[in-house]
C-alpha positions as CSV (number, residue, x, y, z in Angstrom):
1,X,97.7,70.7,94.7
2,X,96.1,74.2,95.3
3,X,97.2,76.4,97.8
4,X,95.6,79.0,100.1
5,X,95.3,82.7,98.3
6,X,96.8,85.1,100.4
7,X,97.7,82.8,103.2
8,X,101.5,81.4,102.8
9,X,104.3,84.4,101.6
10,X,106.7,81.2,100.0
11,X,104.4,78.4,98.6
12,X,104.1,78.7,94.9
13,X,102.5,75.9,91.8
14,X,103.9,75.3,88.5
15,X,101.6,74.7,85.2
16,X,103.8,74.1,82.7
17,X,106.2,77.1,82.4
18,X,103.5,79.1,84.4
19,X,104.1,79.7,88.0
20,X,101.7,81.0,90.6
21,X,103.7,82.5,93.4
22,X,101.5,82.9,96.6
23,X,101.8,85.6,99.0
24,X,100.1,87.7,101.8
25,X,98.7,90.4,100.0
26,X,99.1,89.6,96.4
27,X,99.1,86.6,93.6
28,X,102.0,86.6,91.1
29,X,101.3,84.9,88.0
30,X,104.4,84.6,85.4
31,X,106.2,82.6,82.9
32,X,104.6,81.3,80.2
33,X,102.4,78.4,78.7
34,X,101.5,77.1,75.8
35,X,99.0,75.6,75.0
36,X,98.3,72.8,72.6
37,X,95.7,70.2,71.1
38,X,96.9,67.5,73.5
39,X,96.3,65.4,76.8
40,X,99.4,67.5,78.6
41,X,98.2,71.0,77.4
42,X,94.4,69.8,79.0
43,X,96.0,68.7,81.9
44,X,97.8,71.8,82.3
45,X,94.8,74.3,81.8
46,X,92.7,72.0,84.3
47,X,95.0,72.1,86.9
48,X,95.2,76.5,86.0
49,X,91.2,76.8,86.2
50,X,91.0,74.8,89.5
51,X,93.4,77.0,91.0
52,X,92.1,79.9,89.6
53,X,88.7,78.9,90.9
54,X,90.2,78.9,94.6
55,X,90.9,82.1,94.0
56,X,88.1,83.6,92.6
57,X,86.0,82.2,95.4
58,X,88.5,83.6,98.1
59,X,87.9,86.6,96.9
60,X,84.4,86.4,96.6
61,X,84.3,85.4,100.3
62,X,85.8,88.3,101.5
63,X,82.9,90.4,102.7
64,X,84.7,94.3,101.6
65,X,87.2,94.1,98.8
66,X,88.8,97.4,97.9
67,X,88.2,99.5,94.5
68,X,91.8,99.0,93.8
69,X,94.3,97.3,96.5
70,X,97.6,99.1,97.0
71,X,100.7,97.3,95.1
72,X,102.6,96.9,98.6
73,X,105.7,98.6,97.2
74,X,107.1,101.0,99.6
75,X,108.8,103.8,97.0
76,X,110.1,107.3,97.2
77,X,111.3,110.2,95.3
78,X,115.1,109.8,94.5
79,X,117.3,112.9,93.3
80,X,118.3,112.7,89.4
81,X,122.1,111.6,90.0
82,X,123.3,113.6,86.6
C-alpha cells in the first residue's frame, strides 16, 4: 500500500479523508482526519505511521539533504494592474 517518496509525480494514498499525493521533489499531505476511539480510526493511523515511516527512512537514506529544499515554484514579479 505505500509508495516510493519522491519516485512517481501521479501516485497518491488515501487515509481516511487524508491524502498523500506523491511527487518528484516534494510530498503533499492534505485533507483531513479524524480520529476516534475505534477499530477504523486505528486502522487509519496505522496505515499513516507506516507510510510515514517510508518516508522518514528515505530521507534518512539520502546521504546530503539540504538546510531547506526549494518549493519548486517558478514565480516572478507581476506589475500592480490598478
Amino acid at each position: 500500500m505505500a509508495f516510493t517518496p519522491f519516485h512517481d509525480e501521479g501516485e497518491s494514498l488515501s487515509v481516511g479523508g487524508l491524502t498523500l499525493e506523491n511527487g518528484n521533489t516534494r510530498i503533499a499531505l492534505y485533507g483531513q482526519l479524524d480520529i476516534r476511539p475505534d477499530q477504523e480510526s486505528l486502522k487509519n493511523l496505522l496505515v499513516l505511521k507506516e507510510q510515514i515511516d517510508v518516508i522518514i527512512a528515505n530521507l534518512e537514506a539520502q546521504k546530503s539533504l539540504p538546510a531547506q529544499a526549494s518549493s519548486g515554484e517558478v514565480t516572478h514579479e507581476m506589475k500592480n494592474p490598478f
